[in-house]
C-alpha positions in Angstrom: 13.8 139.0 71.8 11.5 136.3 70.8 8.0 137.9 71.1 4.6 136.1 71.8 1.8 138.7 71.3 -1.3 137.4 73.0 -4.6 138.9 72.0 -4.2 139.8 68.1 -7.4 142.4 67.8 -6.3 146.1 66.9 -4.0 147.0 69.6 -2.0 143.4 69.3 -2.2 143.8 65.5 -0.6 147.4 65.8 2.2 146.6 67.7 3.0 143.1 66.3 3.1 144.5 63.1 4.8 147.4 64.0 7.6 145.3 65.9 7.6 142.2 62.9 7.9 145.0 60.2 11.0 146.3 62.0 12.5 142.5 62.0 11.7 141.5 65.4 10.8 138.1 65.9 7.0 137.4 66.5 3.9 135.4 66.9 0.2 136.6 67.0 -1.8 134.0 69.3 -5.6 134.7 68.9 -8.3 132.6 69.8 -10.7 134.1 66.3 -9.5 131.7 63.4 -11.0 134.1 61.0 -8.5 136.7 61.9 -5.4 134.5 63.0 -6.2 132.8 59.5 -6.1 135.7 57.1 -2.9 136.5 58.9 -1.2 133.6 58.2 -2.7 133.2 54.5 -2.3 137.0 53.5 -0.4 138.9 56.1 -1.6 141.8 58.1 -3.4 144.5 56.4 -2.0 147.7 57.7 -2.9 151.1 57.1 -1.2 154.3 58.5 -1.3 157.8 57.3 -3.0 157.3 53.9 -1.0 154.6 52.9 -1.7 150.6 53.3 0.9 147.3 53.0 1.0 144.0 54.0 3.1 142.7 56.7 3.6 139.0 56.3 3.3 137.9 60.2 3.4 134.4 62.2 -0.1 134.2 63.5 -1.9 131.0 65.4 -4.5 130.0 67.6 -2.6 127.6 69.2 -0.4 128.8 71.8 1.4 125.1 72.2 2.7 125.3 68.6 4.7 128.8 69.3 7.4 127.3 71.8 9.2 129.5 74.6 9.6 133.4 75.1 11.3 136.2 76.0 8.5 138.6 75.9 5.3 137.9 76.2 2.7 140.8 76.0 -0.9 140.8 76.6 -2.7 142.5 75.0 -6.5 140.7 75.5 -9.8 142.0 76.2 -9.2 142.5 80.8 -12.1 139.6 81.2 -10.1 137.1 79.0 -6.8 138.0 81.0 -7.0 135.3 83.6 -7.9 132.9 80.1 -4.7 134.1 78.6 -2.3 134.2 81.1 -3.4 130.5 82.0 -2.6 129.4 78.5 0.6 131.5 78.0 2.0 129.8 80.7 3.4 126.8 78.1 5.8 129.8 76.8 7.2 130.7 80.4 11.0 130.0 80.3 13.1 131.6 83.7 13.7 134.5 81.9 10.8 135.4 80.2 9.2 138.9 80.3 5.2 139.3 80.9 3.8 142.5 79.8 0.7 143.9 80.3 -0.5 146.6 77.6 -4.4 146.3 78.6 -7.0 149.0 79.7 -8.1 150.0 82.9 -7.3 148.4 86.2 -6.8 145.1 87.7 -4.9 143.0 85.3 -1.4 143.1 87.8 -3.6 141.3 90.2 -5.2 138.6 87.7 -1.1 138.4 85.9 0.4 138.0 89.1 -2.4 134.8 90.7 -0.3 132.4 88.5 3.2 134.4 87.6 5.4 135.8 89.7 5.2 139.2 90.8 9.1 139.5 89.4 8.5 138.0 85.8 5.6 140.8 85.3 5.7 144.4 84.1 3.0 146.8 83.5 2.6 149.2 80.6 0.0 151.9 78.6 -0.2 153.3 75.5 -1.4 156.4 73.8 -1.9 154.5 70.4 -4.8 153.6 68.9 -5.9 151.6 66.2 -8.9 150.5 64.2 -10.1 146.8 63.5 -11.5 146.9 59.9 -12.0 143.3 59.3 -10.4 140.3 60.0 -6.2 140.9 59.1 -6.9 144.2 57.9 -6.3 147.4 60.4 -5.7 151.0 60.5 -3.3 153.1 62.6 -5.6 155.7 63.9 -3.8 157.7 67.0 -0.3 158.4 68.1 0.9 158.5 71.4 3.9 157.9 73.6 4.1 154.7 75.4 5.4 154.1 79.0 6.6 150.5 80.8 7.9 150.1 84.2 8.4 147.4 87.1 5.9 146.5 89.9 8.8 147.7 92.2 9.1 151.0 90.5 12.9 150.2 89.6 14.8 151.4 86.5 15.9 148.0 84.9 17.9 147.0 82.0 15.2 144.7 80.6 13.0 147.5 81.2 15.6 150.0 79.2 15.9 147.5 76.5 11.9 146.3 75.9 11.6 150.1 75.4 14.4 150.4 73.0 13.0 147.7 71.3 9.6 149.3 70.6 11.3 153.0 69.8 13.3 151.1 67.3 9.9 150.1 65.7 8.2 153.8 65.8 6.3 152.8 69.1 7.9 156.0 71.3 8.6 154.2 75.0 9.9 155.7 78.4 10.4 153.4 81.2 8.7 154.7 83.8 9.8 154.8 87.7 6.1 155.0 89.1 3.9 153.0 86.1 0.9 152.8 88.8 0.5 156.5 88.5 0.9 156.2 84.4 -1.5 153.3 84.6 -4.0 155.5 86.3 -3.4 158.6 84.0 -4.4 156.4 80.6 -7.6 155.2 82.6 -8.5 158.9 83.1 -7.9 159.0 79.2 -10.5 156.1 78.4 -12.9 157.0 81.2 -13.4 160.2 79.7 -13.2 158.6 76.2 -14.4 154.9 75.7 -17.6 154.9 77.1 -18.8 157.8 75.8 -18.0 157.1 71.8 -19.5 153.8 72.6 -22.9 155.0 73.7 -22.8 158.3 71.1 -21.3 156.0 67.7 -18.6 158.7 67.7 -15.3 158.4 66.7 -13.4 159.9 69.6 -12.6 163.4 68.2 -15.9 164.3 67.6 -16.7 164.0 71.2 -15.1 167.5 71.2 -17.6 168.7 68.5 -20.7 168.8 70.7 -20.9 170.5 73.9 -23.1 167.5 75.5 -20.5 165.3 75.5 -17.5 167.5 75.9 -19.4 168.4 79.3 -19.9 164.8 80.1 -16.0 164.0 79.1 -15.3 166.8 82.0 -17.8 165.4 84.6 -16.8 161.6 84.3 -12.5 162.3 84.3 -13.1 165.2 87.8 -14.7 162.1 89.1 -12.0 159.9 88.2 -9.4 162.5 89.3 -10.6 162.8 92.9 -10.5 159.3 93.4 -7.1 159.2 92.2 -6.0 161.9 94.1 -7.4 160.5 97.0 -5.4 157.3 96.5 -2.2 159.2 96.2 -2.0 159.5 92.4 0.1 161.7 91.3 -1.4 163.3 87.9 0.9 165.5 86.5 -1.5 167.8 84.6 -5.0 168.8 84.3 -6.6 165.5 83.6 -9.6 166.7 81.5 -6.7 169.0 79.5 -5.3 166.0 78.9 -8.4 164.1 78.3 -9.1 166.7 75.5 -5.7 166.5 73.9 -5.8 162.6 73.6 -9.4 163.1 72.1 -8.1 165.5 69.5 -5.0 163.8 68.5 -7.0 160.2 67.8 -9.7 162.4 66.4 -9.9 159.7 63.6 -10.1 156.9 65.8 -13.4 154.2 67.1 -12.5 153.7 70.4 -11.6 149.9 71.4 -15.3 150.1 73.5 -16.6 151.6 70.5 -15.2 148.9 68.5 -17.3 146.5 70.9 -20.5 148.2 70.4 -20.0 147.8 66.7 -19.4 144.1 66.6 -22.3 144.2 70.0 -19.7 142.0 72.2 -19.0 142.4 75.8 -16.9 145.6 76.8 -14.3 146.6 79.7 -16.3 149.0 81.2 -16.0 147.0 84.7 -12.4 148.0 84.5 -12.6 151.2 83.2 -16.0 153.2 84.9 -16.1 150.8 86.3 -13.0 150.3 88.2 -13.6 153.9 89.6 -16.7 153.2 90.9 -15.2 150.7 92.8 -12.3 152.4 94.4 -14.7 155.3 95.1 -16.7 152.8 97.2 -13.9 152.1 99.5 -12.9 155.8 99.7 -17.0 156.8 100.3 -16.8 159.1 97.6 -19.7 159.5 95.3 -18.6 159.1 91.8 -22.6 159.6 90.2 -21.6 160.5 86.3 -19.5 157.1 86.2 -22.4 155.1 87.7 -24.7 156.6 85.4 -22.4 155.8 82.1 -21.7 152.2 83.7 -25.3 151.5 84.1 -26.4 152.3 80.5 -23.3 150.4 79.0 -24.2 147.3 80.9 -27.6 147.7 80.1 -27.1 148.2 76.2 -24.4 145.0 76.8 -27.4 142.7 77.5 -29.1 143.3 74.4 -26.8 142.1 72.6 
């Protein structure tokens, strides 16, 4: 499949260089020319378990150069979606694929306001990765990955996206309800992102310091009892797996904590924030999330 990865920061990174070292066929589109250029000049920079190579990589910042797609993934900060989708339409063929990989909620709805509902599929991961400099990354947390339809059906482009990224060491089930596995990774960064960003931890050490393994548990129960409210189904203790996630990317910045470092714009509004906002409509008070909300935005306009 010919693959258009829009958003090349350290998740797009990871998994286009994941799928291009496997021999898929690929193109980074970024909108930083530092990083898009260092691609294209010296390949991607990628470490993973102690060990670091170069993976020569199609990169641009110009998504009228690329031509059509199969597959196109995004894979962009969730307040430069509707930016992104608008300019990957120039790659829309009848067949072609759009997958979302993003954080928190709301990118179906922003996807589907200019594609149709039955070109789009939603997805999460349990990867993480670490954006070191421009071109240059590290592979920080494993994790399996899950895709499915808007419809909830079992697909054969479904079955073979997935085999495509297993084939690359990206572990993928398609999923027959991906709203509920879209709301069990945004327990995972609720409980995670915000908090590294405020503490400057990486996201294992949260679990080092009572103070914020309390505050992990407060914001997720939160989060959990709106989800369960709106008919969720979370298959297991959500701060367990809150904990686990935390331990196995122990080595890992967080993509919000990445934003606090380079002091750019975060997606907490999708994240805590997202829950606020459901909890609203449901009139359920939700007072740890508003609290962590409030000092990220407020920290965000210093910047």
């Amino acid at each position: 499949m010919k693959t258009v990865m829009m958003g090349p920061g350290a998740m797009g990174s990871l998994f286009g260089g994941l799928l291009t070292r496997m021999g898929e066929e690929l193109c980074l589109v970024g909108y930083l020319k530092e990083q898009t250029d260092t691609i294209c000049s010296v390949g991607l920079t990628f470490e993973e378990k102690g060990k670091t190579q170069i993976i020569p990589m199609k990169a641009t910042p110009d998504v009228t150069s690329v031509g059509k797609a199969d597959l196109v993934i995004f894979f962009v900060k969730t307040y430069d979606t509707e930016k992104a989708v608008s300019d990957a339409l120039v790659l829309e063929k009848e067949e072609t694929i759009f997958l979302t990989l993003q954080n928190g909620l709301g990118n179906e709805e922003v996807i589907c306001k200019q594609i149709g509902r039955k070109k789009v599929m939603l997805g999460v991961t349990g990867h993480g990765a670490t954006l070191l400099r421009p071109g240059h990354i590290r592979h920080a947390g494993w994790g399996k990955t899950f895709i499915g339809e808007l419809d909830h059906q079992i697909t054969d482009r479904a079955i073979r996206i997935a085999q495509m990224f297993s084939k690359a060491g990206i572990e993928t089930e398609v999923s027959s309800n991906i709203h509920d596995n879209v709301w069990g990774k945004l327990l995972v960064n609720v409980g995670i992102n915000a908090l590294t960003a405020l503490t400057g931890f990486k996201n294992g050490q949260l679990l080092d310091y009572p103070e914020t393994a309390r505050l992990m548990e407060k914001l997720v129960s939160e989060a959990a009892e709106v989800a369960r409210r709106k008919g969720i189904h979370i298959e297991e203790n959500p701060v367990d797996r809150v904990r686990k996630v935390a331990e196995a990317t122990r080595e890992n910045r967080s993509s919000m904590g990445q934003d606090f470092d380079h002091r750019q714009g975060t997606e907490i509004d999708a994240i805590n924030g997202a829950v606020i906002k459901e909890a609203q409509s449901l009139g359920i008070p939700v007072p740890f999330n508003q609290a962590i909300t409030d000092l990220v935005k407020a920290i965000e306009k210093s910047f």
